[in-house]
Phi, psi and omega in degrees: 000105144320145176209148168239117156294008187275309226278325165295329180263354149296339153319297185315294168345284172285358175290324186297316170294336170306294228282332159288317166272026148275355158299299170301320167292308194290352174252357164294305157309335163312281152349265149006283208281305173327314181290305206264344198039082166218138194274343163313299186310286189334309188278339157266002165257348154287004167262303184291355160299307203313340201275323132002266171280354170261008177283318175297308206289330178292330204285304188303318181270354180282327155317304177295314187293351172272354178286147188270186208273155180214178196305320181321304191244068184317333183242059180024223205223334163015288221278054168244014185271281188335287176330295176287351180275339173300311194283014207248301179317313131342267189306340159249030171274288194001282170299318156320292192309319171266006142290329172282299200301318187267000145323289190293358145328286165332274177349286163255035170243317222101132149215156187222101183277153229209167158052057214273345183308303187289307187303326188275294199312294182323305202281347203268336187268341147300000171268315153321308201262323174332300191302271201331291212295302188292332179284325199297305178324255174329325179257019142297333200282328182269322150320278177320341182060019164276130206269304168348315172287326158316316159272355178273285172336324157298320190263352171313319172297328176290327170309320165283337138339285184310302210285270194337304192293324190292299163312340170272332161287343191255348149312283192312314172302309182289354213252304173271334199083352184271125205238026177288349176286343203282289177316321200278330159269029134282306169293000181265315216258006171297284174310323182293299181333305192285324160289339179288318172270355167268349179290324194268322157280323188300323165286319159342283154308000168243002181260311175292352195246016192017076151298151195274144184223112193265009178262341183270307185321297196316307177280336156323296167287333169314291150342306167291344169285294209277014150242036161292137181260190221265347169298327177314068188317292189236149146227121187235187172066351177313162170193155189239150133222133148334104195255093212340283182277326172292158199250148176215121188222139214217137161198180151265118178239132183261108215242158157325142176296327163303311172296120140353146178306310183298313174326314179273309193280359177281305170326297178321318201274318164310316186296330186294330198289317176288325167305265234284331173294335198256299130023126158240061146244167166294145216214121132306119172246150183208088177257150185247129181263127175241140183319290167142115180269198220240341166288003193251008159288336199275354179215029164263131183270005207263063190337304187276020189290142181278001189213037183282122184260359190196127169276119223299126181262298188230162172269106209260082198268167206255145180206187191290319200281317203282341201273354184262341186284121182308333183247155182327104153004130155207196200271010160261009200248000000 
């Protein structure tokens, strides 16, 4: 079982530096809208607040999530990684809502956006540094298994969507003169911006609520198939949950009835070591050991039990849903 203790604070690091040049963009956009008055710009230096402000709110849980457990929080500060990536999703439907409101504004008032040159120059080179920062951003988030970077990389990237579309309204507005376009990819790019934040909540909540992540399951059981040894009977019962970088995994396993204490937890333990080689994540276990009833000769591999009482029907392969079916196996299953 691996651990690394560098990754919350090279996490910090770069969280920190995202947040510094979400400063520097937004008054570069900031800049932008002064020059050109166009509600495109406008809806993309309203991203970049949001942008901002989840960089900070990230920058605070990846600090609580490096702390270590203490009586309060026995399975240490990790989920407060969910939390603030919920409210970061909040803030920008937030911000989506008040891009639609002054889009439809535009709309049914007039606007005539101005000086489009210097505005196409400013945003097209914030788009550029967006894209650099959210790719670096999302595959550290992914390496590192930190969701918080992760989600900030998304949304830097969707952020470089909008700036690209904005520059492309602003081609366009000079090029025609119509200039009803500019509102209208701001209401376009509002409504994207708000699937970006319900999407971001939507994951969040499924990180705080320990949605099954049958996909972790999934390499989980693979593994475990093809090096179960023949004593290992059953592992059922599994569950994964998400600590911020960290794993916390609980399950059931089932030895032979016979074995000595030291016997069964020397077993135990081999299984902890295989989890943890195939794994880079840091991994807490809480395995339950169960006895062998007289229905588990029947999907037992162990030829040679001296006390075996039902002869071997099938082989029980483990996959995400059986290693997750809450009661022991059996040849009905």
């Amino acid at each position: 079982m691996s651990e690394n203790k560098n990754i919350p604070n090279t996490n910090f690091i770069f969280q920190r530096n995202v947040a510094l040049v979400g400063i520097l963009l937004f008054v570069a956009k900031l800049l932008a809208w002064h020059f050109t008055n166009s509600d495109a710009v406008f809806s993309d230096a309203m991203e970049s607040i949001v942008n901002i402000i989840a960089a900070f709110m990230g920058l605070y849980s990846l600090y609580l999530a490096a702390k270590p457990k203490d009586v309060e929080h026995p399975y240490g500060h990790g989920k407060v990684e969910f939390v603030t990536s919920g409210v970061e999703g909040a803030l920008i439907i937030f911000a989506g809502t008040i891009i639609i409101v002054q889009a439809v504004d535009s709309l049914l008032h007039g606007n005539i956006p101005k000086q489009l040159d210097w505005g196409i120059a400013i945003v097209a080179v914030t788009a550029v540094i967006n894209y650099l920062m959210g790719h670096i951003s999302q595959q550290k988030g992914i390496q590192e298994n930190s969701l918080v970077l992760q989600s900030s990389g998304k949304h830097l990237k969707s952020d470089t969507i909008t700036t690209l579309g904005v520059v492309v309204s602003l081609i366009l507005v000079q090029i025609t003169s119509l200039y009803w376009i500019d509102a209208v990819v701001a209401l376009l790019f509002g409504a994207y911006i708000m699937w970006i934040g319900y999407k971001i909540i939507r994951k969040s909540l499924s990180g705080i609520m320990d949605e099954a992540d049958l996909g972790m399951l999934e390499k989980l059981s693979k593994f475990l198939n093809e090096n179960r040894k023949r004593q290992w009977i059953d592992v059922h019962n599994m569950r994964i949950q998400q600590h911020g970088s960290g794993l916390h995994i609980d399950a059931h396993l089932t030895l032979p009835w016979y074995y000595e204490l030291r016997k069964a937890h020397n077993e135990m333990e081999d299984l902890y070591k295989l989890i943890g080689e195939n794994t880079d994540r840091t991994i807490e276990f809480n395995f339950h050991l169960d006895d062998c009833k007289p229905i588990s000769c029947e999907i037992c591999e162990l030829w040679e039990c001296p006390v075996r009482q039902r002869p071997f029907v099938k082989k029980i392969e483990w996959n995400a849903k059986t290693i997750a079916q809450e009661g022991k196996h059996s040849v009905e299953d």
